[in-house]
N, C-alpha and C positions, 0 to 999 in steps of 0.2 A: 838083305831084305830091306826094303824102303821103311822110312819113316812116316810118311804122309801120305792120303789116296793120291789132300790135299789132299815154291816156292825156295884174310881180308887184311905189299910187301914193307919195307917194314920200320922203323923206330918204334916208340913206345907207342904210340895211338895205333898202329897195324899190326903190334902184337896182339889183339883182340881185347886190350884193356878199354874200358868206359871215356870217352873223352869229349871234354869241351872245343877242343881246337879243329879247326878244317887242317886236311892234309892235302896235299900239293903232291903227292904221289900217288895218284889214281892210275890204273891200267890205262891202258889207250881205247878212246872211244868212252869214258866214263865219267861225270864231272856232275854229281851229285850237288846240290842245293845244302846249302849251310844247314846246321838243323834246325827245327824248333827253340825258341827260349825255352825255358825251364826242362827240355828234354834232354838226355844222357846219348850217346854216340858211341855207339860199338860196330868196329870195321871186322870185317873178318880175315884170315890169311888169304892171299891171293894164291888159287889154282892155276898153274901154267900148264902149257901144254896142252890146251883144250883145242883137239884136232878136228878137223870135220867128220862128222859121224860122231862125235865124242855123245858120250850120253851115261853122265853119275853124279851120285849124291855123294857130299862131300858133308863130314860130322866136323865142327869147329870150335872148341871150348873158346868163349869171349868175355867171362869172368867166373872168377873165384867162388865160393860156395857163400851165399848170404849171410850175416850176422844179423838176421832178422826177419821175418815174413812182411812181404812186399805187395799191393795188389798192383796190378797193372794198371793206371789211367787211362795209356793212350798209347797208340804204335803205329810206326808209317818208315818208310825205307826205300831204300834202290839198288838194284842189282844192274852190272853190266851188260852189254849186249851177250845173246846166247844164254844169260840165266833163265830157268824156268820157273824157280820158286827160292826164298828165304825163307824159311820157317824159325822163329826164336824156341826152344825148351828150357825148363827148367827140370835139370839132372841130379840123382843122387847119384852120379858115376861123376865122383870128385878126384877119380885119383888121375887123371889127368890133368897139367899144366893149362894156362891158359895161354891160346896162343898153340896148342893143338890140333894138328887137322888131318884127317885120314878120310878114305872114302868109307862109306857106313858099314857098319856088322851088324850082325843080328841084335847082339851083346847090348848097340848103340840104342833100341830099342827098349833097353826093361827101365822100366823106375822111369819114365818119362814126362811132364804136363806139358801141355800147350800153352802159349805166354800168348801168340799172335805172329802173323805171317804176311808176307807181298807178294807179290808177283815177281815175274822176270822182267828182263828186258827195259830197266830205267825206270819199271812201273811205282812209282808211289802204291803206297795201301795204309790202311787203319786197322783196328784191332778188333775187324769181323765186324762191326757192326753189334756189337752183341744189344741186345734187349736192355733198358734202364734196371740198373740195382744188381748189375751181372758185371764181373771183372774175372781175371786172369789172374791165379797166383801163383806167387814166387816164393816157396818156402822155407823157412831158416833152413840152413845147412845144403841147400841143393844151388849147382851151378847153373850157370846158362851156356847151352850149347845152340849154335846155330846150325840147321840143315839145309845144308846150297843143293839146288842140283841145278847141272847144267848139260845142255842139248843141242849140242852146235848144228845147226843144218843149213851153214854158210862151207865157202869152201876157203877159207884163210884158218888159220890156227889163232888163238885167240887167250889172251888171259880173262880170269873172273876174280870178281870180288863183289863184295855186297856193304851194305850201308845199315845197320837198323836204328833208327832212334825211341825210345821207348822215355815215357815218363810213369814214373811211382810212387808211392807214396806205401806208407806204415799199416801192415792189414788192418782193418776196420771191422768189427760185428755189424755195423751198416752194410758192409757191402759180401754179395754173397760169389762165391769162387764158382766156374765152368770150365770145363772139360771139353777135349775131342772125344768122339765116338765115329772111326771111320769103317764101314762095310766094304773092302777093297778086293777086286778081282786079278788077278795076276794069270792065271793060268790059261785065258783065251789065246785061241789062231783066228789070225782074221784073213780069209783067204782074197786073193787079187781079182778084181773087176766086181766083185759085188757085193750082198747084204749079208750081214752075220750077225747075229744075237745071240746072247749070254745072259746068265742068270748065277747070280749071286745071294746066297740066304744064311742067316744067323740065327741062330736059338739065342736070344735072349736071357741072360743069367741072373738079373737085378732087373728092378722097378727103374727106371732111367725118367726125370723129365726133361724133356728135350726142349731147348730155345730158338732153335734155329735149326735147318736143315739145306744141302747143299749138294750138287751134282756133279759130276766130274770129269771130262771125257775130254778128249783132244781133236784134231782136226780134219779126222773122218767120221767124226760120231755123228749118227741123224738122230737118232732120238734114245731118252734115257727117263726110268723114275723110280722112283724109291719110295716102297710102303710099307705098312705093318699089316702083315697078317695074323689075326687073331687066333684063339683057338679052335672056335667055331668054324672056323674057314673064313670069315667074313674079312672086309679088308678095310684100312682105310688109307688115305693117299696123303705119305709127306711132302714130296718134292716132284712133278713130273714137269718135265722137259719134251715135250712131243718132236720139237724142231729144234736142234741143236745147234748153236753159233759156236762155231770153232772159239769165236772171241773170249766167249766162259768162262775156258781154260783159266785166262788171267783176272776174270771178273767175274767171280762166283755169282750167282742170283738165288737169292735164300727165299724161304717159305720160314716168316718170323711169328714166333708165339712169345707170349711175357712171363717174367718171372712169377705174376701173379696166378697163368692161365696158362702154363704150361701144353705142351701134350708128352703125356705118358704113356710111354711105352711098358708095360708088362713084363716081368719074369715069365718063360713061358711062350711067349712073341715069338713071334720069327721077324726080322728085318729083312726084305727083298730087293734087292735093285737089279731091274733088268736094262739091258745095252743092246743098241742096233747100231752098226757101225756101216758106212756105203766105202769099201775100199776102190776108190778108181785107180788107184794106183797100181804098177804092176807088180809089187811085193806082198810078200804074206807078213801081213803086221802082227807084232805080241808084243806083250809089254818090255819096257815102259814107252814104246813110241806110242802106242794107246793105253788108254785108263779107264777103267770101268768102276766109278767112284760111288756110294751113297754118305756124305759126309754131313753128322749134327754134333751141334754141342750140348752138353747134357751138365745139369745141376743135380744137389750139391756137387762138385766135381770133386775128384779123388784120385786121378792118373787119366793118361790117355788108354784108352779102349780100342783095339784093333783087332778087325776078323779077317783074314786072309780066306779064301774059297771056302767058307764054310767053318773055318778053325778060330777061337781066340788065341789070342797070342799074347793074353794077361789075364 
């Protein structure tokens, strides 16, 4: 089971330890920029073997468990060619080494937050964007794991590896922690030569206010949105995407509200995201070569929130 609707070989800085020093052993085709001053540098184990048609997320412990609650400042990173996403977590699944790496389990999934995530493919990112007076935490005693996935749809075989640099500082009562909250479809066909839509809905368990919202779709998607339906039946609209750019995928486009001015979602709610995909291709698509995303982050944050076709799965 994935980790995200959504995004390192070896001496001591590529066992996934935190490092100041640039490494001089990057995969081939990869040659990441120094990092930021004052930011920290964690490489992840390098995946080999990445064949064409290769298509998996890989779980990577990249440090140790905290001696102390952390907020996130700031995050920006790079993945090699063929990566689709890096995503950072902050784990209470400490009993693995750092310098760990397996492709994901389900297991990889419980006790999870979100810290912040890049794209693939060399892409630079930052840490969502979030709203002023909203950070990402890292909590005493939980590690950081990073989630690669990677999508070869070259036809050489390739290694991967990914870059993140994050800068932290000591949590603050200034500053207030978010969460992911992803609505993720998995279970569509998307048949060859034409149009197919899908529908994705949530019951709602908790008051959630949301900061941000985000959509998700890959490179047949035509149109996508995500909204709350009330109880009344009445609706309102978080995120619609009528025209879908394949480009998205690695450059999310949010629908941004403030920590002051939330929008709340209701206990009770349903969360809806509906998908149109144009498959001109001559194959029958399912995931994960498509994704049918409605993706927000939600304050106070408290763990990541995930509903798979209708089911939480926290």
């Amino acid at each position: 089971m994935r980790l995200l609707a959504i995004p390192f070989s070896l001496g001591i800085a590529l066992l996934g330890c935190g490092t100041d020093s640039p490494s001089e052993n990057w995969v081939p085709n990869f040659h990441p920029p120094s990092k930021p001053s004052g930011f920290t540098r964690y490489i992840t184990p390098t995946v080999t073997d990445i064949t064409p048609g290769y298509n998996q997320e890989w779980c990577q412990w990249v440090a140790g468990p905290s001696d102390q609650a952390q907020d996130v400042l700031a995050l920006a990173g790079y993945q090699s060619p063929t990566g689709h996403h890096a995503v950072l977590y902050a784990t209470t699944e400490t009993n693995f080494p750092v310098g760990e790496s397996h492709i994901c389990t389900t297991d990889d999934m419980l006790s999870i937050s979100f810290l912040g995530g890049i794209g693939g493919e060399g892409t630079g990112g930052t840490n969502t964007l979030l709203p002023d007076g909203l950070y990402f935490r890292l909590e005493a005693g939980q590690a950081m794991m990073a989630n690669t996935h990677w999508l070869n749809a070259t036809d050489d075989t390739v290694e991967g590896q990914a870059v993140i640099d994050i800068k932290m500082a000591p949590e603050s009562d200034q500053r207030t922690a978010a969460d992911l909250l992803a609505n993720n479809g998995d279970t569509f066909q998307i048949n060859a030569g034409g149009m197919t839509s899908y529908d994705n809905s949530c019951l709602v368990k908790e008051d959630l206010n949301l900061a941000m919202v985000t959509n998700h779709m890959h490179q047949w998607g035509f149109s996508i949105y995500t909204e709350v339906i009330h109880t009344d039946g009445t609706t309102d609209m978080l995120r619609s995407d009528p025209a879908w750019s394949p480009e998205w995928a690695f450059n999310p486009q949010y629908t941004l509200y403030s920590l002051d001015v939330p929008k709340v979602v209701h206990a009770g709610e349903t969360i809806h995201t509906h998908c149109e995909w144009m498959n001109t291709s001559a194959n029958t698509l399912l995931f994960p070569d498509e994704m049918c995303d409605g993706i927000g982050f939600y304050f106070p944050g408290h763990g990541m929130i995930t509903c798979e076709d209708g089911t939480w799965q926290n």
